[in-house]
Backbone as a chain_set.jsonl record, in Angstrom:
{"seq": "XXXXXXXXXXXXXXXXXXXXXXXXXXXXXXXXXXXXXXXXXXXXXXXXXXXXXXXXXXXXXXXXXXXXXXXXXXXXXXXXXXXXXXXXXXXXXXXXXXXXXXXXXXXXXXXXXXXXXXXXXXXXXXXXXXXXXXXXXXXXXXXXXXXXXXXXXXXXXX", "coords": {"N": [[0.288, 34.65, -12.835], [3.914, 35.324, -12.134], [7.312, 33.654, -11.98], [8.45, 34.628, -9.734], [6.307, 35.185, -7.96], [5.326, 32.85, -7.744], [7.291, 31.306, -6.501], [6.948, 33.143, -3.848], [4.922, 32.136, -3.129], [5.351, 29.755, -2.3], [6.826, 30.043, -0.781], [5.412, 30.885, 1.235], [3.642, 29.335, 1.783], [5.207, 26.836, 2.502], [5.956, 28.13, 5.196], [3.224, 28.125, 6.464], [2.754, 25.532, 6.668], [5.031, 24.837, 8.831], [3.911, 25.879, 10.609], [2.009, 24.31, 11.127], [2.948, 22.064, 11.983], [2.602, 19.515, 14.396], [4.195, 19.852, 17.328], [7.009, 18.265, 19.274], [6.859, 16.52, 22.372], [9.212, 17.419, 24.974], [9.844, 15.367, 26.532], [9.81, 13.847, 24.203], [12.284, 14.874, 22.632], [15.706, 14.414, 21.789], [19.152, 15.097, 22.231], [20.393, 14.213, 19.153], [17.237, 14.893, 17.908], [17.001, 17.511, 18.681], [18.603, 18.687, 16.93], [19.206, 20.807, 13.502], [17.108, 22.235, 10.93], [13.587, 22.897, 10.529], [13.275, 23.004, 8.162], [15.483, 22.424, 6.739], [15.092, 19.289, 7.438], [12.199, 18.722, 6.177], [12.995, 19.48, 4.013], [14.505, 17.408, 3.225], [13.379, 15.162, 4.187], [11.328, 15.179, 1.693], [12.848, 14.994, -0.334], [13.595, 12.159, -0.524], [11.506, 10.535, -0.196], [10.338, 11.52, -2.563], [13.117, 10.038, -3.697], [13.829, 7.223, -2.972], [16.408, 5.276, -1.886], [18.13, 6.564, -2.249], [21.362, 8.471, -1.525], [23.166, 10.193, 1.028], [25.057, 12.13, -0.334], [23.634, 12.419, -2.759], [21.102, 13.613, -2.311], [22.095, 16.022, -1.215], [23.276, 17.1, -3.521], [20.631, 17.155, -5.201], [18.68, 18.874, -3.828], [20.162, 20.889, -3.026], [21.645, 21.706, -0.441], [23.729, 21.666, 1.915], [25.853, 18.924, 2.379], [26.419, 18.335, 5.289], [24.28, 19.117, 6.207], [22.145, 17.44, 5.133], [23.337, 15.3, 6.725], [22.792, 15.858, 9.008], [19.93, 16.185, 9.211], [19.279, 13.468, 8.098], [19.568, 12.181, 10.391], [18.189, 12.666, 12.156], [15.489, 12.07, 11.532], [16.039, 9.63, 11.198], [15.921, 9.118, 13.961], [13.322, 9.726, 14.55], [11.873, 8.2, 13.238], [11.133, 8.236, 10.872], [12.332, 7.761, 8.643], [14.897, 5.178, 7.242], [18.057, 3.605, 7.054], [20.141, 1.852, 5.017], [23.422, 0.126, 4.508], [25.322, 0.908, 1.178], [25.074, -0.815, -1.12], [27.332, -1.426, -3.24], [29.043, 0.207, -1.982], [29.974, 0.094, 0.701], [31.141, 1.567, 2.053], [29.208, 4.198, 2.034], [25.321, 5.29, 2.801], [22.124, 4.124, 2.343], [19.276, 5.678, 1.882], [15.65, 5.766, 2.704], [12.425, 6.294, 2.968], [10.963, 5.065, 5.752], [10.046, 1.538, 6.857], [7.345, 0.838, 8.549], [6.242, 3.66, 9.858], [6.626, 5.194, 12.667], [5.253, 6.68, 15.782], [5.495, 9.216, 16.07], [5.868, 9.591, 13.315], [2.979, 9.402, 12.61], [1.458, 10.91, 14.482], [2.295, 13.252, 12.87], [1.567, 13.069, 10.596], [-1.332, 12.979, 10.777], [-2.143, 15.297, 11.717], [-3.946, 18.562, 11.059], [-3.917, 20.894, 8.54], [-5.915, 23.018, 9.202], [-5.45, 24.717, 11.31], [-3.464, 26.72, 11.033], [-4.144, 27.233, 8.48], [-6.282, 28.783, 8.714], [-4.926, 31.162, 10.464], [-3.264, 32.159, 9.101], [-5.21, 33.543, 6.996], [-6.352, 35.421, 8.199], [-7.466, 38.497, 8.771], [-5.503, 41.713, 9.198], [-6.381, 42.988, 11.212], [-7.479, 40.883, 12.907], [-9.922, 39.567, 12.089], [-11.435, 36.717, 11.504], [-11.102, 34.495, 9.148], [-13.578, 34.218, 6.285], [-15.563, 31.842, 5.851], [-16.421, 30.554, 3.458], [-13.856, 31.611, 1.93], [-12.419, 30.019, 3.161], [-12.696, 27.889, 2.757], [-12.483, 27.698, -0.115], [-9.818, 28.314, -0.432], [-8.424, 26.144, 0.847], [-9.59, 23.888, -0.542], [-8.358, 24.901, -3.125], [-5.725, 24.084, -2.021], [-5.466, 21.383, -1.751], [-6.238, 20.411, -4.487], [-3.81, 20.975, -5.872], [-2.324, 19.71, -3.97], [-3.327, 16.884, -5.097], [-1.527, 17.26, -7.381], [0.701, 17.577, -7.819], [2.329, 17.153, -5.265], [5.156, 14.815, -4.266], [3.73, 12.145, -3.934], [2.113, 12.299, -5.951], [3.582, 12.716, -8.032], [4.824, 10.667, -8.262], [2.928, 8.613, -9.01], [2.598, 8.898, -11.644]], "CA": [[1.332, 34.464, -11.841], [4.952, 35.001, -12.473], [8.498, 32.999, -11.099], [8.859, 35.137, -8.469], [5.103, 34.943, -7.522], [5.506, 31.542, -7.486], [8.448, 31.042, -5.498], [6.822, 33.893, -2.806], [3.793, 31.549, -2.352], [5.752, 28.457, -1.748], [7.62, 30.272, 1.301], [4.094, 31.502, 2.443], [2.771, 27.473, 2.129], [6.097, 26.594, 3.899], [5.896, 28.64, 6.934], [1.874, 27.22, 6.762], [3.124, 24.133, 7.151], [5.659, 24.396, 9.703], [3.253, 26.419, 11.651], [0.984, 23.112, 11.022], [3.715, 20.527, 12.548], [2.879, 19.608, 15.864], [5.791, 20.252, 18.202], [7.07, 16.857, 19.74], [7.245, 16.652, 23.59], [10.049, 17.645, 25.737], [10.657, 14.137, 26.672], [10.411, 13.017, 23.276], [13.373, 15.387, 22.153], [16.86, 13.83, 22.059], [20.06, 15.208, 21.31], [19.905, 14.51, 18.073], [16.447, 15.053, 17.701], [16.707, 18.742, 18.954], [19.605, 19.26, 15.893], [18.201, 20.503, 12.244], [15.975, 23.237, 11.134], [12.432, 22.006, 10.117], [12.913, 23.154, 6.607], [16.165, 20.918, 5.899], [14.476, 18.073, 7.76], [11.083, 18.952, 5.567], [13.19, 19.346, 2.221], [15.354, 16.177, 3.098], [12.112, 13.893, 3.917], [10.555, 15.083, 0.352], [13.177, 14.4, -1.723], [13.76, 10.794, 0.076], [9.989, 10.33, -0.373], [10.545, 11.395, -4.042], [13.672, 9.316, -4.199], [14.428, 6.061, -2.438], [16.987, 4.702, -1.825], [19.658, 7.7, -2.347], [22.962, 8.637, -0.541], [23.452, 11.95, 1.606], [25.388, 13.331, -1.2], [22.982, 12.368, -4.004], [20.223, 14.269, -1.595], [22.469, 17.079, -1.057], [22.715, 17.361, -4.527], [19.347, 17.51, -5.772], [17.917, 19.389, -3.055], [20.866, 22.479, -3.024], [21.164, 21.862, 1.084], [25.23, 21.444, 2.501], [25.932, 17.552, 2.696], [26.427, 18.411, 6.697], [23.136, 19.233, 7.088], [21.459, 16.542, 4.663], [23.377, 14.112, 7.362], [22.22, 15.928, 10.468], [18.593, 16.057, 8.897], [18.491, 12.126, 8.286], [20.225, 11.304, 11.633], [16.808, 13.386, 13.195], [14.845, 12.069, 10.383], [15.785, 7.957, 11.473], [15.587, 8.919, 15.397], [12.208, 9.958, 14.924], [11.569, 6.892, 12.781], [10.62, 8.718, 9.619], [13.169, 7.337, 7.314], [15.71, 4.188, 7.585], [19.271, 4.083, 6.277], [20.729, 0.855, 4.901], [24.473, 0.446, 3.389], [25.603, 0.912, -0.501], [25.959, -2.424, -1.47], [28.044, -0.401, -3.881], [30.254, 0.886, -1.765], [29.51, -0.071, 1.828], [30.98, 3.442, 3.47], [27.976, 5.201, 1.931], [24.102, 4.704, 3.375], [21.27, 4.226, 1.192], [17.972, 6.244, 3.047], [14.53, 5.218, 2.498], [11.156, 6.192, 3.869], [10.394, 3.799, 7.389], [8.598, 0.266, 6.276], [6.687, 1.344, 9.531], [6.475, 4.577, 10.475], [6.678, 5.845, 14.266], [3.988, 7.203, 16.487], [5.113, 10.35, 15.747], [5.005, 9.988, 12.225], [1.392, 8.895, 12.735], [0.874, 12.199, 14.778], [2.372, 14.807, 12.15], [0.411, 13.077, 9.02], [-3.05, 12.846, 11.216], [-2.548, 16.792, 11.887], [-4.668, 18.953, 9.719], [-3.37, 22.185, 8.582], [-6.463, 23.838, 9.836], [-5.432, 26.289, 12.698], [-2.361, 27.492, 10.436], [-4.181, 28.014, 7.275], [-7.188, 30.12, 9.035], [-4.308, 32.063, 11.256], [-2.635, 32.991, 7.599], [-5.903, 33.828, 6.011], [-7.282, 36.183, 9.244], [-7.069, 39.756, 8.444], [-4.418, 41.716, 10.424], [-7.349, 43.438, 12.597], [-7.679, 39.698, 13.887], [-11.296, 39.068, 12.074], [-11.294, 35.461, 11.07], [-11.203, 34.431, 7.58], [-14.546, 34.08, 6.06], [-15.999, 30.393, 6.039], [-16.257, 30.424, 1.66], [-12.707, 31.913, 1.734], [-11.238, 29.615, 3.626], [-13.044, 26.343, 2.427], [-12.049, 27.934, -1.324], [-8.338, 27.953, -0.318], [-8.553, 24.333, 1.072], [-10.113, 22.873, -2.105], [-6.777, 24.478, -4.465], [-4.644, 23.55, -2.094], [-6.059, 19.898, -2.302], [-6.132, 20.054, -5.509], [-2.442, 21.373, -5.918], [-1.452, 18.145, -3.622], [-3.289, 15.742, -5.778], [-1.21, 17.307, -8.819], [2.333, 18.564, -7.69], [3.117, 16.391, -4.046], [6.153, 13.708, -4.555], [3.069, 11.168, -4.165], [1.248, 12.624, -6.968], [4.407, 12.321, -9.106], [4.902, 8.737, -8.41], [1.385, 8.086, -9.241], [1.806, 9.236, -12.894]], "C": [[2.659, 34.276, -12.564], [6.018, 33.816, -11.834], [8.2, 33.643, -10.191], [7.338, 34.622, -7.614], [5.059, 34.368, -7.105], [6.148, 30.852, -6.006], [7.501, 31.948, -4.342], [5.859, 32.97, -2.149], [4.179, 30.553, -2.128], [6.711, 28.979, -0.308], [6.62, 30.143, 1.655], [3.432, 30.08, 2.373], [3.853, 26.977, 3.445], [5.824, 26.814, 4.857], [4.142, 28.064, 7.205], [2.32, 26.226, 7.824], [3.875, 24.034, 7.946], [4.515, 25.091, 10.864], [2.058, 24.759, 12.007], [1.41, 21.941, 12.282], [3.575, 20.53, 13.814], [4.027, 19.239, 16.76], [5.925, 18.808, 19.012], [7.261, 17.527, 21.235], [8.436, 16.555, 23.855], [10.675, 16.229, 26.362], [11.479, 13.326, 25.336], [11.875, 13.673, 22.518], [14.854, 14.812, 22.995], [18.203, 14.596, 22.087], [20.351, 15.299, 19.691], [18.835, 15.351, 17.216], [16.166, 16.621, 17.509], [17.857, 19.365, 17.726], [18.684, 19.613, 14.517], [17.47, 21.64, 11.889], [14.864, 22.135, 10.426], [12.531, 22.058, 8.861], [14.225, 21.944, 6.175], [15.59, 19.894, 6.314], [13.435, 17.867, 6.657], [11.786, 18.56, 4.25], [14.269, 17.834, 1.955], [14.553, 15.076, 2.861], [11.747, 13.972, 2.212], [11.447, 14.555, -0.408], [14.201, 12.325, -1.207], [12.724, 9.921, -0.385], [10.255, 10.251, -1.869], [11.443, 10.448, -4.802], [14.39, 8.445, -3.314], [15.39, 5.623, -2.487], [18.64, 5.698, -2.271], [20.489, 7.54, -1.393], [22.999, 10.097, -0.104], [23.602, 12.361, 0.61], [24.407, 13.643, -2.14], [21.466, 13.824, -3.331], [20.382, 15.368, -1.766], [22.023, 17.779, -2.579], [21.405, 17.699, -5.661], [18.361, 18.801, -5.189], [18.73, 21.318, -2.408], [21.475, 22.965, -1.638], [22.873, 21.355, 0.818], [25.327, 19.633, 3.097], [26.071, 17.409, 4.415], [25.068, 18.667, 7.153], [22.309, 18.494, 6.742], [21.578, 15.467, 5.909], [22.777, 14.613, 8.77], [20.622, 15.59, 10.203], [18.024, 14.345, 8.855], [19.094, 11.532, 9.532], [18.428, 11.785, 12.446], [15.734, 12.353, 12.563], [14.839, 9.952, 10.425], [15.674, 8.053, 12.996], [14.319, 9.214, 15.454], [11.147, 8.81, 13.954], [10.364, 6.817, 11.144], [11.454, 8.183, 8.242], [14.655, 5.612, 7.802], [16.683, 4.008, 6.424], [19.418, 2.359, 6.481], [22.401, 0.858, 4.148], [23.945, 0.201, 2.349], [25.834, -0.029, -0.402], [27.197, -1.519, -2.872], [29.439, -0.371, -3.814], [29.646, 0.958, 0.012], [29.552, 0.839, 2.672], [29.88, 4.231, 3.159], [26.639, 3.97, 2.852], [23.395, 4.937, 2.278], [19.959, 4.756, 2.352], [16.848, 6.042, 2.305], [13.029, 5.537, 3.237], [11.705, 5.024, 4.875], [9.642, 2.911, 6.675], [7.475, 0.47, 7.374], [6.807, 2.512, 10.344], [6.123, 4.761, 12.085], [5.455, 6.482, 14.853], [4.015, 8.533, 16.2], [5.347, 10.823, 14.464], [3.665, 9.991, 11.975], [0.824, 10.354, 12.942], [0.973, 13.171, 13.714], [1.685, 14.605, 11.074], [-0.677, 13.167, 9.529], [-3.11, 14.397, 11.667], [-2.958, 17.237, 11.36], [-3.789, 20.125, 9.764], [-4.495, 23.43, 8.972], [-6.509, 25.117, 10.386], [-4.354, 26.993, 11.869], [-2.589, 28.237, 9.143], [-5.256, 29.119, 7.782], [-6.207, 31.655, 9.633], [-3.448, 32.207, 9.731], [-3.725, 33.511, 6.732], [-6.669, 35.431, 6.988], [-6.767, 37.662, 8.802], [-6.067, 40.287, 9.691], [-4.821, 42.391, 11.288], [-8.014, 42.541, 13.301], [-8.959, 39.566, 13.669], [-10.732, 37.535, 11.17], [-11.586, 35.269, 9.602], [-12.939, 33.849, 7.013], [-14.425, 32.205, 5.563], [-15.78, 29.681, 4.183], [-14.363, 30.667, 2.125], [-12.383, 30.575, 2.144], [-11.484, 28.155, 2.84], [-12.534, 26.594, 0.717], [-10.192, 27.877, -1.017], [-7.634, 26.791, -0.199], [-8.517, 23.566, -0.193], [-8.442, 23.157, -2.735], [-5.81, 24.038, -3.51], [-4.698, 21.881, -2.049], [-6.088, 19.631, -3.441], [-4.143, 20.258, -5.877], [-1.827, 19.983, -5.354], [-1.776, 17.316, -4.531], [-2.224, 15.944, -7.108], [0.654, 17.456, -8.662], [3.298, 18.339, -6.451], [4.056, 15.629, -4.661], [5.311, 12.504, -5.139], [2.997, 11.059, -5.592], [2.199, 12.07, -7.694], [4.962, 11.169, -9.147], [4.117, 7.925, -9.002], [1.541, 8.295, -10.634], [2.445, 8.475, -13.841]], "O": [[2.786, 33.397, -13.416], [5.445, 32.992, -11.121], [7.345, 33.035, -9.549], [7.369, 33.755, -6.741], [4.784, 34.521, -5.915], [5.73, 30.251, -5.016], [7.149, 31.05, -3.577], [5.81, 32.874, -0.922], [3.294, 29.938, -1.533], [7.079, 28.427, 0.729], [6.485, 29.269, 2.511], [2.525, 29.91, 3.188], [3.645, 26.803, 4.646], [5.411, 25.946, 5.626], [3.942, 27.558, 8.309], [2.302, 26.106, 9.049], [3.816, 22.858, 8.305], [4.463, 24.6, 11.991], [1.54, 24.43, 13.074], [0.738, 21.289, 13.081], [4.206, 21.325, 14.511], [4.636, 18.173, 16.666], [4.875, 18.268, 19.361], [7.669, 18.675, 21.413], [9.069, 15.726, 23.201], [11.872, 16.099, 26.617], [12.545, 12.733, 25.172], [12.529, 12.886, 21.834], [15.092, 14.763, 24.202], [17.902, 14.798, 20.911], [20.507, 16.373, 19.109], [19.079, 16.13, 16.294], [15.444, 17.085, 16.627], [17.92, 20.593, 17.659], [17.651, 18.98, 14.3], [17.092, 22.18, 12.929], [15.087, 21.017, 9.962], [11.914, 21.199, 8.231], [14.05, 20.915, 5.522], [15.417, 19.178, 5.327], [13.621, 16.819, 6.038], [11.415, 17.644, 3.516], [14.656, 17.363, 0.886], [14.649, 14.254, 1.95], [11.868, 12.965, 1.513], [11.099, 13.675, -1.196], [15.164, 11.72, -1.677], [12.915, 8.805, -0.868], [10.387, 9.164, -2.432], [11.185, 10.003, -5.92], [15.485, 8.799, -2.879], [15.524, 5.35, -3.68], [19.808, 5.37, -2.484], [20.443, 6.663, -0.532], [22.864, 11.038, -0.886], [22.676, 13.023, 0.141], [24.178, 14.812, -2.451], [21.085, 14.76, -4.033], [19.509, 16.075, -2.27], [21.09, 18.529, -2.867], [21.417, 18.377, -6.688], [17.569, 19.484, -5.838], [18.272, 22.3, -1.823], [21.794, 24.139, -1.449], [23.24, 20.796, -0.216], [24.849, 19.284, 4.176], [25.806, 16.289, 4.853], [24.717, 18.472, 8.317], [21.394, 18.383, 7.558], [20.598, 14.822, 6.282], [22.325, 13.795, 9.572], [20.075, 14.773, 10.944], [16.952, 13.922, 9.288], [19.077, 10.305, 9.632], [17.774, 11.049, 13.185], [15.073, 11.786, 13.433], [14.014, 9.195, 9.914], [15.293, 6.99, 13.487], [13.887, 8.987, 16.584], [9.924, 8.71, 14.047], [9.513, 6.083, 10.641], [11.099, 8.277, 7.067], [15.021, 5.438, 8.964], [16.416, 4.157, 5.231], [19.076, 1.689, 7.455], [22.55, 1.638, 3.207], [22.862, -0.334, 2.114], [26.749, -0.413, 0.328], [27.944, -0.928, -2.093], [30.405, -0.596, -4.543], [28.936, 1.887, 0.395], [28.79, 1.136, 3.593], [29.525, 5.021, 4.034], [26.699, 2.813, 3.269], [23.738, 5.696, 1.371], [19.795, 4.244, 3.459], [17.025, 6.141, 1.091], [12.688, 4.784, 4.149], [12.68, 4.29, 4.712], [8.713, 3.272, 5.953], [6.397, 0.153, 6.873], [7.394, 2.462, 11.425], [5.075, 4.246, 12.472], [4.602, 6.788, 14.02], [2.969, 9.165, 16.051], [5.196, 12.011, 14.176], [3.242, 10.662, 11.033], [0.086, 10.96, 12.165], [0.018, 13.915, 13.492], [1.164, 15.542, 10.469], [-1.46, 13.552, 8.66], [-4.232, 14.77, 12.01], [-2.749, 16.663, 10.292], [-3.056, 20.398, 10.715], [-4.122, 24.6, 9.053], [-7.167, 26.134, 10.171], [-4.399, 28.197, 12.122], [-1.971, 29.188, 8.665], [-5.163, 30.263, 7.337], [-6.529, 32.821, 9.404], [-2.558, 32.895, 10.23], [-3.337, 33.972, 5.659], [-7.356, 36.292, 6.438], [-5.581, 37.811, 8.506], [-5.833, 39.695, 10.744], [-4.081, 42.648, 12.238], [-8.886, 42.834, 14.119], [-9.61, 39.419, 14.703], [-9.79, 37.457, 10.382], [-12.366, 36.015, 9.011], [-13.341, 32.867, 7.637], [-13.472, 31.582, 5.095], [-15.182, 28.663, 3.835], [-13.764, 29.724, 2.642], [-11.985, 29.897, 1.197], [-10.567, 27.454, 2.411], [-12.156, 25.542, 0.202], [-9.528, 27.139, -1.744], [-6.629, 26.418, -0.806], [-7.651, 22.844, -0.687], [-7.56, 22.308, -2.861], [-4.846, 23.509, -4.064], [-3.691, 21.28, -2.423], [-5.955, 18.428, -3.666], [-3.478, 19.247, -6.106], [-1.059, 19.267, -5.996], [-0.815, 16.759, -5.061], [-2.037, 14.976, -7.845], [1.527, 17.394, -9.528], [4.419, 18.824, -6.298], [3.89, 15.668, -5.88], [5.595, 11.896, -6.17], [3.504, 10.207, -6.321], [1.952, 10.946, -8.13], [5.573, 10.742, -10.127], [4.381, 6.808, -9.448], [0.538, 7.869, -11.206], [2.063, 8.496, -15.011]]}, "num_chains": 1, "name": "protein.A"}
């Protein structure tokens, strides 16, 4: 596997995974809530997850995303009770963002989702026969293994 390779199969996990996220109800969407694409929200949580206690810009910065959309992403990203902003002692006009000390019901829901129905409907041939039972349980395993080695967690853990 080359770079490019690489990079092609982390879109094709991406779109997995957003195909994975279960869609919040129509009540539960706010204003806010309905602002954002899933991927800056997605690439804002990880590198929050990866790094505590940052500042929009520092986010922006690491992550390559327009400081306007880092702040729309954690305004969605504390209404849905996935992350919590405290001031810079620092410098009190900035926020410092942080995982949730208790996450939300519907963080509860999107980590207790499996990726299941999204990885068989990416593995199904395109004459709509279902992915063979080995195949699919062999795709599962590396990508289980891939999380234990290469998630944010993982790299906290080492």
């Amino acid at each position: 596997m080359n770079g490019v390779e690489l990079f092609l199969l982390g879109r094709t996990l991406m779109k997995i995974g957003e195909q994975a996220m279960p869609q919040p109800d129509r009540s539960e969407q706010s204003e806010t809530g309905a602002r954002g694409s899933v991927r800056s929200v997605l690439v804002t949580l990880g590198d929050v997850v990866a790094h505590p206690g940052a500042t929009v810009g520092e986010i922006a910065a690491r992550t390559g995303l327009p400081q306007s959309q880092v702040s729309t992403a954690v305004a969605r990203l504390v209404e849905t009770g996935s992350v919590a902003t405290e001031p810079d002692p620092a410098d009190r006009r900035r926020r410092l963002v942080r995982p949730a000390a208790h996450p939300s019901a519907r963080v509860a829901e999107v980590r207790a989702t499996t990726i299941d129905d999204a990885l068989a409907a990416a593995l199904t041939t395109p004459d709509g026969t279902a992915p063979d039972p080995q195949l699919f349980h062999e795709v599962a395993t590396a990508l289980d293994t891939l999380a234990r080695h290469l998630t944010p967690a993982a790299a906290r853990s080492r």
